[in-house]
C-alpha positions as CSV (number, residue, x, y, z in Angstrom):
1,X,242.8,112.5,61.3
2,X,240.9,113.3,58.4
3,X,238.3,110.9,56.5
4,X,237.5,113.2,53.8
5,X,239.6,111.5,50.9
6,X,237.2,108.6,51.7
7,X,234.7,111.0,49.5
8,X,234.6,111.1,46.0
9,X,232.8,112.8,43.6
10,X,233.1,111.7,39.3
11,X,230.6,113.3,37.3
12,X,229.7,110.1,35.5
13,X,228.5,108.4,38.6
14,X,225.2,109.7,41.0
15,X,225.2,112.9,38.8
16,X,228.3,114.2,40.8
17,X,227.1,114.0,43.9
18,X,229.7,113.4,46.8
19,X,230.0,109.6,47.2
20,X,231.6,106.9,48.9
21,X,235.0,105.5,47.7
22,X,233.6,105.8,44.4
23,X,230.9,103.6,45.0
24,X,227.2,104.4,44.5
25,X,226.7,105.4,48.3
26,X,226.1,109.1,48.1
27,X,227.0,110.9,51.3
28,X,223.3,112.2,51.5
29,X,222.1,108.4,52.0
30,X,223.9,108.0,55.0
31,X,223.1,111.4,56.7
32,X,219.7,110.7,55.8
33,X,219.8,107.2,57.2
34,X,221.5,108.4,60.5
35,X,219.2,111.7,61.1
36,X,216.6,108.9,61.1
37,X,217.6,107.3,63.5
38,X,219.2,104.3,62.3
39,X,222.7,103.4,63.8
40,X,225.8,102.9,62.2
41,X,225.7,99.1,63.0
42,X,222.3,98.8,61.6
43,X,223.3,100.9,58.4
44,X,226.7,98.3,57.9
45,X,224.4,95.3,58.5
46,X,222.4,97.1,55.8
47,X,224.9,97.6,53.6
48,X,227.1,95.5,53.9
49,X,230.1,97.1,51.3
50,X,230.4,100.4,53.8
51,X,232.6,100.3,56.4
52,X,232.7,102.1,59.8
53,X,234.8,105.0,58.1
54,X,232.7,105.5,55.5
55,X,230.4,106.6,58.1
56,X,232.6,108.7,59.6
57,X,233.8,110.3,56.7
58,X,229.9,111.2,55.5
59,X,229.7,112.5,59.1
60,X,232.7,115.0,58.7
61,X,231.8,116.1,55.0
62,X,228.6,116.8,56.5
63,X,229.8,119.1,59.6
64,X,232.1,120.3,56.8
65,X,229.3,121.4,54.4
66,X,226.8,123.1,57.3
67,X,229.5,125.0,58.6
68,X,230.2,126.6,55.5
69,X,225.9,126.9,54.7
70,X,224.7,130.3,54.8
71,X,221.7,130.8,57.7
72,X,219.1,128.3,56.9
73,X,215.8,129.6,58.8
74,X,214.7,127.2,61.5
75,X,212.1,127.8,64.1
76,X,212.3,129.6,67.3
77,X,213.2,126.9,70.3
């Protein structure tokens, strides 16, 4: 099951950027906040308007958007 109408984007709000049910709770926080480390029941204790979905739903726009990213160089493992 799909998340992904959880995501919004209007121009007028965060300069376009993908959001959260048209809140100000662009997708990029929450990746940013989870590749930190921080867990989703620390980020909805947080932030208290998101919900577990939300969370979700950045997490698939985000598997979404990489698998579509041309090669980004990393370094050799």
């Amino acid at each position: 099951m799909s998340r992904l109408e959880r995501i919004t984007t209007r121009p007028e709000l965060c300069h376009g950027q993908p959001t959260i049910r048209g809140m100000r709770f662009p997708v990029s926080l929450l990746l940013e906040l989870l590749s930190s480390g921080m867990s989703m029941e620390e980020i909805l204790e947080d932030y208290p308007d998101l919900e577990r979905e939300d969370i979700l739903a950045a997490l698939e726009f985000g598997s979404l958007v990489a698998g579509r990213a041309r090669t980004i160089p990393l370094g050799a493992a």
